[in-house]
mmCIF file of the C-alpha atoms, coordinates in Angstrom:
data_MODEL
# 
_entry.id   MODEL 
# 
loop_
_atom_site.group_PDB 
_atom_site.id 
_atom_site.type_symbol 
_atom_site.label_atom_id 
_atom_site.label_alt_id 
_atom_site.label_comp_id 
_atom_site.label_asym_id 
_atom_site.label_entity_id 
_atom_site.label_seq_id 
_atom_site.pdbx_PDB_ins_code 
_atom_site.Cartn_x 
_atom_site.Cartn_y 
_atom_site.Cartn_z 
_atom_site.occupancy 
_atom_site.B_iso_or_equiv 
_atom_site.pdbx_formal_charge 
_atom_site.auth_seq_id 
_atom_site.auth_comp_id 
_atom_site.auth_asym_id 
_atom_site.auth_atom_id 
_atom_site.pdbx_PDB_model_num 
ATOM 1   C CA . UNK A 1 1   ? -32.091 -9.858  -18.284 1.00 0.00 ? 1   UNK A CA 1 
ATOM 2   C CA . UNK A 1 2   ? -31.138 -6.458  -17.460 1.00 0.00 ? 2   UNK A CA 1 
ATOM 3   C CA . UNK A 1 3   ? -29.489 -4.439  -20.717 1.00 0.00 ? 3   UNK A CA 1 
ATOM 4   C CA . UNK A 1 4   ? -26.888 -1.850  -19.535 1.00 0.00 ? 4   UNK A CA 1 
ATOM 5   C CA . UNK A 1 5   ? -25.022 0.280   -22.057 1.00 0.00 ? 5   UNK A CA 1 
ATOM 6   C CA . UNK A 1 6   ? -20.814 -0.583  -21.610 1.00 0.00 ? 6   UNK A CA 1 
ATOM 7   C CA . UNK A 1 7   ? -18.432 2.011   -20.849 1.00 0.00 ? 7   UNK A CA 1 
ATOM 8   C CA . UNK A 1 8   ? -15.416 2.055   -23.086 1.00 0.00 ? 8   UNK A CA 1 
ATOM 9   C CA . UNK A 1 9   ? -12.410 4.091   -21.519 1.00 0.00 ? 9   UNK A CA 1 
ATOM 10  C CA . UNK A 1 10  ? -8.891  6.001   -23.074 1.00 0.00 ? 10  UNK A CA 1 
ATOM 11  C CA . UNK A 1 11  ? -5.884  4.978   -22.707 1.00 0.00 ? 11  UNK A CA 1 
ATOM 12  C CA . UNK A 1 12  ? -3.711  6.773   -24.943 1.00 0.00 ? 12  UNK A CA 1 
ATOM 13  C CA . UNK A 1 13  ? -3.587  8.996   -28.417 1.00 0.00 ? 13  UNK A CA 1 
ATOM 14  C CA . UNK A 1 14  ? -1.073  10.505  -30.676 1.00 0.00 ? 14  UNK A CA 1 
ATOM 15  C CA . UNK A 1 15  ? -0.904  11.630  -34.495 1.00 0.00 ? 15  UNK A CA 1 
ATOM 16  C CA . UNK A 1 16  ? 2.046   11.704  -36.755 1.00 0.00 ? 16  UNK A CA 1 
ATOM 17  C CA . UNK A 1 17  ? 1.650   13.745  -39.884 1.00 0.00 ? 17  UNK A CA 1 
ATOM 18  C CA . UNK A 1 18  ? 3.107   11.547  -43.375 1.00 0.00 ? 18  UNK A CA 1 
ATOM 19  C CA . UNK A 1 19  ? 2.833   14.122  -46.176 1.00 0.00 ? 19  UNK A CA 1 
ATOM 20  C CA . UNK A 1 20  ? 0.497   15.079  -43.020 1.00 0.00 ? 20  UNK A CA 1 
ATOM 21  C CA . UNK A 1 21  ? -0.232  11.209  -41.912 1.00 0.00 ? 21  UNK A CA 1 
ATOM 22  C CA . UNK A 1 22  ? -1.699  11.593  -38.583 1.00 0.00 ? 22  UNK A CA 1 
ATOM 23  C CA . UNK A 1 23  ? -1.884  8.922   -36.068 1.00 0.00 ? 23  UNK A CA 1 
ATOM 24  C CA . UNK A 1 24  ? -4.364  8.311   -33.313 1.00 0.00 ? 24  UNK A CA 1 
ATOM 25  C CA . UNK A 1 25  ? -3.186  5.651   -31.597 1.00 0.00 ? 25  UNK A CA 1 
ATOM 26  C CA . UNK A 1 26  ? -4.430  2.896   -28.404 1.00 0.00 ? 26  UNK A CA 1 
ATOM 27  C CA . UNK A 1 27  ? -7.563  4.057   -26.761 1.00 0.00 ? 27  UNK A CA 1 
ATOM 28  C CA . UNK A 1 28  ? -10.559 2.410   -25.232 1.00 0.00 ? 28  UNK A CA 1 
ATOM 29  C CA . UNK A 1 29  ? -13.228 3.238   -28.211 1.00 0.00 ? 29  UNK A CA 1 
ATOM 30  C CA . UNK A 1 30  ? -12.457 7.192   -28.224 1.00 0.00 ? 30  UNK A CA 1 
ATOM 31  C CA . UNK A 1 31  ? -11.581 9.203   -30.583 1.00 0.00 ? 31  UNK A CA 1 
ATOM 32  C CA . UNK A 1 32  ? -9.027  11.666  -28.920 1.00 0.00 ? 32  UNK A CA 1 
ATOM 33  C CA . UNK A 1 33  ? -6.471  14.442  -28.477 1.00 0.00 ? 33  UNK A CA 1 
ATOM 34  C CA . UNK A 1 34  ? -3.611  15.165  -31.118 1.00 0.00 ? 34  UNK A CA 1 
ATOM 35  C CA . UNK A 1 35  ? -0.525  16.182  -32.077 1.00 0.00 ? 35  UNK A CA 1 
ATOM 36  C CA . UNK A 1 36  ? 0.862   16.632  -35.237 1.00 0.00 ? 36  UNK A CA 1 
ATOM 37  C CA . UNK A 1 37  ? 4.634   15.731  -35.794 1.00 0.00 ? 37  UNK A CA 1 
ATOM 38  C CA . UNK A 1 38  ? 5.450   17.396  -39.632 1.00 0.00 ? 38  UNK A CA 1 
ATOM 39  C CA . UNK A 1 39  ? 7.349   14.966  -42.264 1.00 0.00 ? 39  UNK A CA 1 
ATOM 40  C CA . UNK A 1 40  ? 8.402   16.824  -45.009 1.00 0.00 ? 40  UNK A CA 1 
ATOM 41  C CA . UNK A 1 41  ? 7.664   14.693  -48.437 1.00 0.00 ? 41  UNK A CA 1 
ATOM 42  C CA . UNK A 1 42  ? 6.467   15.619  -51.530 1.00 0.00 ? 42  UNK A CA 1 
ATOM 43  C CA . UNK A 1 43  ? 7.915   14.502  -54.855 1.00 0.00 ? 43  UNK A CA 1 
ATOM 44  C CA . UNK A 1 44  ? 6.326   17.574  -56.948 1.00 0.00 ? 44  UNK A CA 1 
ATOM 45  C CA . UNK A 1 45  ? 7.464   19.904  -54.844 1.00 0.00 ? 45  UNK A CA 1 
ATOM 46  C CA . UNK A 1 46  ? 7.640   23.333  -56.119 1.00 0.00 ? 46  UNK A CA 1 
ATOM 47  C CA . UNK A 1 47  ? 7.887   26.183  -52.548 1.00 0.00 ? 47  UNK A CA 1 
ATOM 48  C CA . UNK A 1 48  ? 6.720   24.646  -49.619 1.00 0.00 ? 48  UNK A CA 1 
ATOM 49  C CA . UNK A 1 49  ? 4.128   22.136  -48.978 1.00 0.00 ? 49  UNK A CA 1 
ATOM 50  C CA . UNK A 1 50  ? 3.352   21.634  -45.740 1.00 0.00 ? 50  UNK A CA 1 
ATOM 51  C CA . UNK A 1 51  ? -0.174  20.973  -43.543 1.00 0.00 ? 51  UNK A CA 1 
ATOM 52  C CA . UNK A 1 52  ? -1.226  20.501  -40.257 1.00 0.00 ? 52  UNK A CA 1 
ATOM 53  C CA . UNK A 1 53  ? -4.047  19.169  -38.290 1.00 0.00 ? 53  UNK A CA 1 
ATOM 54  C CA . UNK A 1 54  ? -6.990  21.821  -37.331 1.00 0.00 ? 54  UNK A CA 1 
ATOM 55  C CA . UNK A 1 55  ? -8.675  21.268  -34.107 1.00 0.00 ? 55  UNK A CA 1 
ATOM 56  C CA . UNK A 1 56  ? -11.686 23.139  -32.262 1.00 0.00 ? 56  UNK A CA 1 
ATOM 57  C CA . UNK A 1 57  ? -12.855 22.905  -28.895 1.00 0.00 ? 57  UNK A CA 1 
ATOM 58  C CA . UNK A 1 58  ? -11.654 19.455  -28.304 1.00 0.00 ? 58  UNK A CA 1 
ATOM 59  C CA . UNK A 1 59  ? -12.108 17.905  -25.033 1.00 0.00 ? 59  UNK A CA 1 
ATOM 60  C CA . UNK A 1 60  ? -10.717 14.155  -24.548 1.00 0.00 ? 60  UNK A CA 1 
ATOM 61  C CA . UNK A 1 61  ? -13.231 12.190  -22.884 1.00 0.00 ? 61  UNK A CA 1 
ATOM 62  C CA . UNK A 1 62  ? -11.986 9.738   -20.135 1.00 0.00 ? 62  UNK A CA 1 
ATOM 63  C CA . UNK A 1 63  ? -15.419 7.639   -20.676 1.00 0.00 ? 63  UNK A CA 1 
ATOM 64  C CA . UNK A 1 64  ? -17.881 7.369   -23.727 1.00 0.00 ? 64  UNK A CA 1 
ATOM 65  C CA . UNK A 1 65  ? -20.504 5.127   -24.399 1.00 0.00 ? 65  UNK A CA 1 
ATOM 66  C CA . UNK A 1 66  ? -21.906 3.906   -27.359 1.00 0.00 ? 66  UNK A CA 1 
ATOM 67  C CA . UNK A 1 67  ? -24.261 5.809   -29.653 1.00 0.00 ? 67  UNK A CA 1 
ATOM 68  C CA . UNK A 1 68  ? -22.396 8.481   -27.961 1.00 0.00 ? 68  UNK A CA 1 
ATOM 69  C CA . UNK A 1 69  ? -21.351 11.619  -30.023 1.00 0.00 ? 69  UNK A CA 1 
ATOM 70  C CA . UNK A 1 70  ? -17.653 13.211  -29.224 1.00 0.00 ? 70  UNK A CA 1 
ATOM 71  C CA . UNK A 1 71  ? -17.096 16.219  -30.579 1.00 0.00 ? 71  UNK A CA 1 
ATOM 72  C CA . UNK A 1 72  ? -14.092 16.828  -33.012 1.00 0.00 ? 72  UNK A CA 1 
ATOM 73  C CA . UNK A 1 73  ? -13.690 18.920  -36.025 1.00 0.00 ? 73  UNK A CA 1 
ATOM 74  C CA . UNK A 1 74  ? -11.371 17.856  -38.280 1.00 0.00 ? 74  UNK A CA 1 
ATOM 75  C CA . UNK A 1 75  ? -9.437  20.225  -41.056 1.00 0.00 ? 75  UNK A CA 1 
ATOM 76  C CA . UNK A 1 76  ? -6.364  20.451  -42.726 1.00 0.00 ? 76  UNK A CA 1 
ATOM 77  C CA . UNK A 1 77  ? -4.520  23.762  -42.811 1.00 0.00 ? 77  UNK A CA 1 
ATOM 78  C CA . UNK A 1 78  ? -2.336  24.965  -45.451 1.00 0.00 ? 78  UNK A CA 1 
ATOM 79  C CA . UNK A 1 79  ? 1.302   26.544  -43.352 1.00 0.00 ? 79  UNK A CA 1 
ATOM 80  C CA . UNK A 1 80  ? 3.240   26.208  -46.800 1.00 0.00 ? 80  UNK A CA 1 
ATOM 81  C CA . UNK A 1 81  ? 3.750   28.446  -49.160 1.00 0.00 ? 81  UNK A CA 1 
ATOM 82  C CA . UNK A 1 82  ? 1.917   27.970  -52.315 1.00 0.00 ? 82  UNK A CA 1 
ATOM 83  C CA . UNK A 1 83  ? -1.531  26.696  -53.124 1.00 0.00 ? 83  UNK A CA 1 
ATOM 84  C CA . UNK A 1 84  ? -2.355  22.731  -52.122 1.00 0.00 ? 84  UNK A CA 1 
ATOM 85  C CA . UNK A 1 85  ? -5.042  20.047  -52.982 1.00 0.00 ? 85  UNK A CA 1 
ATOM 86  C CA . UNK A 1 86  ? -5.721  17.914  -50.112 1.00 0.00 ? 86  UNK A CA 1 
ATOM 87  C CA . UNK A 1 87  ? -6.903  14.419  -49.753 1.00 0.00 ? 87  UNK A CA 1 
ATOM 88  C CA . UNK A 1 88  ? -7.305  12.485  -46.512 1.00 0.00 ? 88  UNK A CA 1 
ATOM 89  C CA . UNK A 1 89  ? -7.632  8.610   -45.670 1.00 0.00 ? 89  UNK A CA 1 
ATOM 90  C CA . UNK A 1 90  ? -9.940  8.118   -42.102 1.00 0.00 ? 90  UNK A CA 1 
ATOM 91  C CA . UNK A 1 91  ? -8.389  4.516   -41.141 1.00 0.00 ? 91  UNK A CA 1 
ATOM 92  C CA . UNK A 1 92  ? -9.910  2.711   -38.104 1.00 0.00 ? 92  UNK A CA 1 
ATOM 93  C CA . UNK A 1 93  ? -8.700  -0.143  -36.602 1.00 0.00 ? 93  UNK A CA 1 
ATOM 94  C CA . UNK A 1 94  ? -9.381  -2.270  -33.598 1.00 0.00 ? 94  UNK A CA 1 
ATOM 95  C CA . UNK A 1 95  ? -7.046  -4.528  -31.409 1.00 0.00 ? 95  UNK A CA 1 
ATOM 96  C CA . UNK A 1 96  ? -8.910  -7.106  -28.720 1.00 0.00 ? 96  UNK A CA 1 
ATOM 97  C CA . UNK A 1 97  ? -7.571  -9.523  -26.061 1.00 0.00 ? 97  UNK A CA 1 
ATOM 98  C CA . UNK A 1 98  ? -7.112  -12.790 -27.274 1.00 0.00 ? 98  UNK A CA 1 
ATOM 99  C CA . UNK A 1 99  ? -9.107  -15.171 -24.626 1.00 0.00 ? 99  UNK A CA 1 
ATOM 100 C CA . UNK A 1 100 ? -6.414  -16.857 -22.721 1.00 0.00 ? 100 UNK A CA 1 
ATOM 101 C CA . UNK A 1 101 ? -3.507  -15.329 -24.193 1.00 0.00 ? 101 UNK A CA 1 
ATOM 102 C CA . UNK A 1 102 ? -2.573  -12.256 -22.999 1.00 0.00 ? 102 UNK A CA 1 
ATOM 103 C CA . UNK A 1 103 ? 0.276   -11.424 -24.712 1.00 0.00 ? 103 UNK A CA 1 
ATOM 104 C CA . UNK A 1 104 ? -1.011  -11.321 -28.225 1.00 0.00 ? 104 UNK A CA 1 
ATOM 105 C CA . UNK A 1 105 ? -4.209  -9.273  -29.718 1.00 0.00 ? 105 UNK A CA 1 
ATOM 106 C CA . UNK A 1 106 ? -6.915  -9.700  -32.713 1.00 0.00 ? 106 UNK A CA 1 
ATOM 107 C CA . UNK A 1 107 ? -7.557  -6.992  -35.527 1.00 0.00 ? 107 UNK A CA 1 
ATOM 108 C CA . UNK A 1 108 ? -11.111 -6.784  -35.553 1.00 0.00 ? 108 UNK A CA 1 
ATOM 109 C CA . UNK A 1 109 ? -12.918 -5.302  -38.333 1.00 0.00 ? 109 UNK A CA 1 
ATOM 110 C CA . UNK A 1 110 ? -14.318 -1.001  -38.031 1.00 0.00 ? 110 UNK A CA 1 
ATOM 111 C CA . UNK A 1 111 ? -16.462 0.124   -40.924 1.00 0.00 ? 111 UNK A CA 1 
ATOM 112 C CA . UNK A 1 112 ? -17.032 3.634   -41.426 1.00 0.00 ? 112 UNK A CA 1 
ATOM 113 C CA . UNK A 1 113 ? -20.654 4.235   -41.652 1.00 0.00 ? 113 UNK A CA 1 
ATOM 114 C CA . UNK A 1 114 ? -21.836 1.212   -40.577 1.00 0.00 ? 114 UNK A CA 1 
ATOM 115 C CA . UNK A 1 115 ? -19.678 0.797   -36.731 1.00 0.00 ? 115 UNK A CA 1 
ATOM 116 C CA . UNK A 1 116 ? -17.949 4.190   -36.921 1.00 0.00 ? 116 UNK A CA 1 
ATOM 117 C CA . UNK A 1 117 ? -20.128 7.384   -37.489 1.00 0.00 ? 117 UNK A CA 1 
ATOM 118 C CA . UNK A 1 118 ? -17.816 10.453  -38.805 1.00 0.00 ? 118 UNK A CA 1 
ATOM 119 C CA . UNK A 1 119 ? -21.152 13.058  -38.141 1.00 0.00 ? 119 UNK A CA 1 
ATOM 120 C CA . UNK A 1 120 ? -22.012 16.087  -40.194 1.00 0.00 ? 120 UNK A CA 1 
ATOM 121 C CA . UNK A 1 121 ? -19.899 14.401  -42.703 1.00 0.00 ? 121 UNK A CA 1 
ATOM 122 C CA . UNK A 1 122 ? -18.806 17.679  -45.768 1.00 0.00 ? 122 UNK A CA 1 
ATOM 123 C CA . UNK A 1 123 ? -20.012 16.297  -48.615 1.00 0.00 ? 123 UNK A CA 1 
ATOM 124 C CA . UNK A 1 124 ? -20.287 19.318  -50.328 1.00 0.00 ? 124 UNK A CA 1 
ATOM 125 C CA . UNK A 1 125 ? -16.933 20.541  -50.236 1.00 0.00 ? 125 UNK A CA 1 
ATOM 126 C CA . UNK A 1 126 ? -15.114 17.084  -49.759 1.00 0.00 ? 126 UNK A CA 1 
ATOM 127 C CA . UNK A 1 127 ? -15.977 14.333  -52.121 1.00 0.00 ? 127 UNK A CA 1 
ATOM 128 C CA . UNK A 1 128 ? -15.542 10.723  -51.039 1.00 0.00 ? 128 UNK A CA 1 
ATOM 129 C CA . UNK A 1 129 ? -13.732 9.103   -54.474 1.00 0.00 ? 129 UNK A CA 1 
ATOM 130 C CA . UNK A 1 130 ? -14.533 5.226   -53.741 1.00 0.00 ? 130 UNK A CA 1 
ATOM 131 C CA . UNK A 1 131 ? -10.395 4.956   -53.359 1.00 0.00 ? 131 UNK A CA 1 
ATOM 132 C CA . UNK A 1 132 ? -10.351 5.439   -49.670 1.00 0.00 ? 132 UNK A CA 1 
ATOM 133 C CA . UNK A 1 133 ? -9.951  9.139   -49.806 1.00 0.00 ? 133 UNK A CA 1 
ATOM 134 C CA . UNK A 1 134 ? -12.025 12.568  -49.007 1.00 0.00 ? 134 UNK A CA 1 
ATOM 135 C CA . UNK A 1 135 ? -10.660 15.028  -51.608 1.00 0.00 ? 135 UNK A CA 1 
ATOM 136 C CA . UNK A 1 136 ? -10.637 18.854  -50.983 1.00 0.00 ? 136 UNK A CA 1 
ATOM 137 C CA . UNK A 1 137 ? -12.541 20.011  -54.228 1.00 0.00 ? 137 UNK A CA 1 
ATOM 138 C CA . UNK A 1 138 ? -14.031 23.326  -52.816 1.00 0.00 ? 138 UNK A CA 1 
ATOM 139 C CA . UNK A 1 139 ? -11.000 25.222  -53.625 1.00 0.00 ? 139 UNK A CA 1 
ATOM 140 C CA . UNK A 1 140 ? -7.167  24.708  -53.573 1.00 0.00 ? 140 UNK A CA 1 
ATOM 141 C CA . UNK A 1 141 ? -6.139  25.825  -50.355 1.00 0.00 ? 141 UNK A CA 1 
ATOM 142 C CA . UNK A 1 142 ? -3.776  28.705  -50.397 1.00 0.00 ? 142 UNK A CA 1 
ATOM 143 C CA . UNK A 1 143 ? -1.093  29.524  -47.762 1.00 0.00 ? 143 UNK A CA 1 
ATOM 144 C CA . UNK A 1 144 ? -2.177  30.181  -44.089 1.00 0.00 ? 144 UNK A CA 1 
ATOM 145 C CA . UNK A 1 145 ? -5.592  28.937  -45.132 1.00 0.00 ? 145 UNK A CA 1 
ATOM 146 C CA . UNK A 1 146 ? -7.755  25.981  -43.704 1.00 0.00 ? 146 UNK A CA 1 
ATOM 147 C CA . UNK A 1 147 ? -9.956  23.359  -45.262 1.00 0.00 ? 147 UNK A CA 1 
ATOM 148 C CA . UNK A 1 148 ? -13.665 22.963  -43.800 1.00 0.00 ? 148 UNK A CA 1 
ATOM 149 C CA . UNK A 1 149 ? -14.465 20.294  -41.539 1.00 0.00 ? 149 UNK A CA 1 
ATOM 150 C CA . UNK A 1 150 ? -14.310 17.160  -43.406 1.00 0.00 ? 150 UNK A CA 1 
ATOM 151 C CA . UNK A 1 151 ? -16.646 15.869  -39.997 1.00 0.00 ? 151 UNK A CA 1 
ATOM 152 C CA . UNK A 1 152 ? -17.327 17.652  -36.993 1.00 0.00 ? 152 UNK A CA 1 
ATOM 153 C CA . UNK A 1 153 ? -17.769 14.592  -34.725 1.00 0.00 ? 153 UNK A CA 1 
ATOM 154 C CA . UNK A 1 154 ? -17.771 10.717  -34.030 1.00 0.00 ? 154 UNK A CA 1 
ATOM 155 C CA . UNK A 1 155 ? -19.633 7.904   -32.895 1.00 0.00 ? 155 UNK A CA 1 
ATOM 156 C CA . UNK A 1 156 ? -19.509 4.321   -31.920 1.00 0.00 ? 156 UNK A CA 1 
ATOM 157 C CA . UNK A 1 157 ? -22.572 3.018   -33.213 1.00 0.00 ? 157 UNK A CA 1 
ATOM 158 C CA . UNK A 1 158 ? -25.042 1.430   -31.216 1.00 0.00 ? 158 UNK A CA 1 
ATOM 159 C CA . UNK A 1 159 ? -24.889 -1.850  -33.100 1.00 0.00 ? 159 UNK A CA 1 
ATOM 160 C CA . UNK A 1 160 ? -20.744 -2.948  -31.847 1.00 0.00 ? 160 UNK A CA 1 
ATOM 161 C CA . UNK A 1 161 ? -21.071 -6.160  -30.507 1.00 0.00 ? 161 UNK A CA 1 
ATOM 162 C CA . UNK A 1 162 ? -20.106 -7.159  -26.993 1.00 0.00 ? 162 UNK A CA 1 
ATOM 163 C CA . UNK A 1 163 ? -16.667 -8.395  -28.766 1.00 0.00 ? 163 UNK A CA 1 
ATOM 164 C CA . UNK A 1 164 ? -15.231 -4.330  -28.689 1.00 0.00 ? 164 UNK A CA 1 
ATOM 165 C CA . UNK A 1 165 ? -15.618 -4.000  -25.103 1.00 0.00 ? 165 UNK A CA 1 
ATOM 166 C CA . UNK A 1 166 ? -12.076 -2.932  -24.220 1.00 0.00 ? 166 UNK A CA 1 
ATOM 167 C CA . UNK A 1 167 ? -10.668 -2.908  -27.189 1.00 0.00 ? 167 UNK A CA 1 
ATOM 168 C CA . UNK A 1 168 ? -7.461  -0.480  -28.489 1.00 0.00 ? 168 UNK A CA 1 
ATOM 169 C CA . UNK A 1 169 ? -9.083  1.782   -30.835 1.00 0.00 ? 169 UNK A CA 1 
ATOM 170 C CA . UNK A 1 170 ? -7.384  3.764   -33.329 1.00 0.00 ? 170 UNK A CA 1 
ATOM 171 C CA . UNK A 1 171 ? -8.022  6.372   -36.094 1.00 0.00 ? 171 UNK A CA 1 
ATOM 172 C CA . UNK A 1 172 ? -5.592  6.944   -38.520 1.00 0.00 ? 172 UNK A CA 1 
ATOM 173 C CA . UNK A 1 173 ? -5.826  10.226  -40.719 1.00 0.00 ? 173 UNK A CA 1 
ATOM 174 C CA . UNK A 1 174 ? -3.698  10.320  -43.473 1.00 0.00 ? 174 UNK A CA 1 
ATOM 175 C CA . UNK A 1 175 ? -3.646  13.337  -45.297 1.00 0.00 ? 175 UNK A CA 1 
ATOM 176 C CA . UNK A 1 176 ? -1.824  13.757  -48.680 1.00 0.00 ? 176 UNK A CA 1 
ATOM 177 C CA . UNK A 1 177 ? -0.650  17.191  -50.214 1.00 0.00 ? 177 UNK A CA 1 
ATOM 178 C CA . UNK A 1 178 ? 0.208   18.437  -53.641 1.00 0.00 ? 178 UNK A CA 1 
ATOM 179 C CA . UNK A 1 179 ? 1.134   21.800  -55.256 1.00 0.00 ? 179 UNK A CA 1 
ATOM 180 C CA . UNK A 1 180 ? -1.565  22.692  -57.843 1.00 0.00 ? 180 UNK A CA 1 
ATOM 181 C CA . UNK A 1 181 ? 1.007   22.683  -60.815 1.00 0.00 ? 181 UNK A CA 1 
ATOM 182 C CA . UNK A 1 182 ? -1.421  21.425  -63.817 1.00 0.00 ? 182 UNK A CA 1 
ATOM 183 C CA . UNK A 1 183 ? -1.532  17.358  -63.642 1.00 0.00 ? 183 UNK A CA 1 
ATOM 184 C CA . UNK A 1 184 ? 1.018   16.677  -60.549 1.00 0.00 ? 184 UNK A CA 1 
ATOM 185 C CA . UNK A 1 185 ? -1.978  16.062  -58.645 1.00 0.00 ? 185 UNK A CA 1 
ATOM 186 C CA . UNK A 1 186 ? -2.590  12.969  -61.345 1.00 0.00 ? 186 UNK A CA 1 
ATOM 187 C CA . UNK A 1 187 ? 1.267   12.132  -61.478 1.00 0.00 ? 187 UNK A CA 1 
ATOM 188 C CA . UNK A 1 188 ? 0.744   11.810  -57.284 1.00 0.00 ? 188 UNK A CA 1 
ATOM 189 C CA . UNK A 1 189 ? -2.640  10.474  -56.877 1.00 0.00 ? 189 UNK A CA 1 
ATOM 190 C CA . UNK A 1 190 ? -3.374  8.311   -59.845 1.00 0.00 ? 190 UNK A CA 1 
ATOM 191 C CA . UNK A 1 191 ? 0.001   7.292   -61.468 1.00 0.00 ? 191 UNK A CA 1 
ATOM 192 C CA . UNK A 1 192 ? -0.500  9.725   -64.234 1.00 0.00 ? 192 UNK A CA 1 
ATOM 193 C CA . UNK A 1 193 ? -4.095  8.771   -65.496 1.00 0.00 ? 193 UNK A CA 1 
ATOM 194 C CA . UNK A 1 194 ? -7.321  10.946  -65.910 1.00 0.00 ? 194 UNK A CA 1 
ATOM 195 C CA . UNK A 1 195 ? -9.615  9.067   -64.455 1.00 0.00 ? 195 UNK A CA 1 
ATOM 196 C CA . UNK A 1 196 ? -12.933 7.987   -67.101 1.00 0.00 ? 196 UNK A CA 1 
ATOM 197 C CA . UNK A 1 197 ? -15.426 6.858   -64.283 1.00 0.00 ? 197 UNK A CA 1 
ATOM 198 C CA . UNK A 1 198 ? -16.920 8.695   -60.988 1.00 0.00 ? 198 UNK A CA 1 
ATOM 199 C CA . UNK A 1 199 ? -16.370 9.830   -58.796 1.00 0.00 ? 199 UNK A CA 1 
ATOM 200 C CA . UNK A 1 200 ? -12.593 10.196  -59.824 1.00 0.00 ? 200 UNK A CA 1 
ATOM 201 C CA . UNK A 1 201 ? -13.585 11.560  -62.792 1.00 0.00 ? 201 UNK A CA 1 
ATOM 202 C CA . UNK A 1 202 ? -15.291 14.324  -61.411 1.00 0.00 ? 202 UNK A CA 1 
ATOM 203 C CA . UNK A 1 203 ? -13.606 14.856  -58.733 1.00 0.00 ? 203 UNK A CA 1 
ATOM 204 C CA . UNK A 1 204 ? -10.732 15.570  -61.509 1.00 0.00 ? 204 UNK A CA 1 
ATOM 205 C CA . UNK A 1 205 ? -12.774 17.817  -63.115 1.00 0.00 ? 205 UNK A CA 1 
ATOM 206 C CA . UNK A 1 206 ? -13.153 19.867  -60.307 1.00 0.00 ? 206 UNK A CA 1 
ATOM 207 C CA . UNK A 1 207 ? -9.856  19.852  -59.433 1.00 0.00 ? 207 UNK A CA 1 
ATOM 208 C CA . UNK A 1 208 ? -8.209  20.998  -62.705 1.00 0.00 ? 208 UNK A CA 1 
ATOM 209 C CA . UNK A 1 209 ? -10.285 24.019  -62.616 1.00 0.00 ? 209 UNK A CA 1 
ATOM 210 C CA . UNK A 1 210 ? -8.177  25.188  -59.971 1.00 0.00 ? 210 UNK A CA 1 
ATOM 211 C CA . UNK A 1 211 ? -4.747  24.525  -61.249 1.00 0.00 ? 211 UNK A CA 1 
ATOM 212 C CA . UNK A 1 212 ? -2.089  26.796  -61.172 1.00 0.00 ? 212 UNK A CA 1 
ATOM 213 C CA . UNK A 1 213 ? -1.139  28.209  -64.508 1.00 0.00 ? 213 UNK A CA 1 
# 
């Protein structure tokens, strides 16, 4: 039996920005254009804190295969006015047809690393802290600055069963700001604690070496 590689096409994709929570929604398995739609909300507030999605040379693919690389940078720039930490959430999800019954869909299951590839991952400058988040420890990001890429591309990996094929694919970034005021990163992010294990704990220590004082 003949194997042929199946073609998974776009239909649509937007981003909403939550703090910055950004949105990439329906799609035939591609990761796509943006647009960033600012909701100002921040409960340590102190200036302005406010972020927006970075993108470089993006070009949304009608087609993509799997095992197929798509280009798309991904960083978080700093348009308030005093210095931020970042953290970002990468949430996939997957809707298929249900087999004779065409009104309603199945979640399917996406995991990052394993079906979803997030290539030339930062690890250097973002740490992943086993919470669901990539935190920003390189620096805290002052105004009119950018981030690094957290990942310069994505891929469907080679191993998505046949189950996928024409699926709604999303990506949902959610990306989380906080003024650099000595623990309101703690008060926001962890209810107050400093964490005692890694990789919180040293992502905290690298983060309150940059505090404001």
């Amino acid at each position: 039996m003949r194997n042929r590689k199946k073609k998974l096409r776009l239909i649509y994709v937007g981003f909403t920005i939550a703090l910055v929570l950004l949105l990439i929604g329906g799609g035939y398995f591609v990761y796509a254009a943006m647009t960033a739609i600012d909701q100002k909300e921040n409960d340590f507030q102190v200036g302005q804190v406010e972020t927006e999605l970075m993108e470089e040379n993006f070009i949304a693919p009608t087609e993509i295969n799997k095992d197929e690389s798509i280009n798309k940078k991904v960083s978080i720039k700093n348009n308030g006015t005093i210095n931020q930490f970042i953290r970002v959430m990468v949430l996939p999800e997957v809707k298929a047809n249900v087999s004779g019954d065409p009104n309603n869909k199945q979640v399917l299951s996406l995991v990052i690393g394993t079906d979803l590839i997030l290539e030339n991952l930062n690890t250097t400058d973002w740490r992943y802290g086993d919470d669901g988040y990539y935190y920003y420890i390189k620096e805290a990001v002052k105004p009119n600055d950018p981030t690094s890429s957290l990942f310069e591309s994505v891929r469907l990996s080679n191993s998505i069963s046949d189950q996928y094929h024409n699926a709604e694919f999303s990506i949902s970034l959610k990306v989380e700001t906080i003024n650099c005021l000595t623990t309101a990163y703690r008060q926001a992010w962890w209810q107050g604690n400093t964490p005692t294990e890694d990789p919180l704990a040293s992502i905290d220590t690298a983060l309150s070496s940059k505090v404001d004082n």
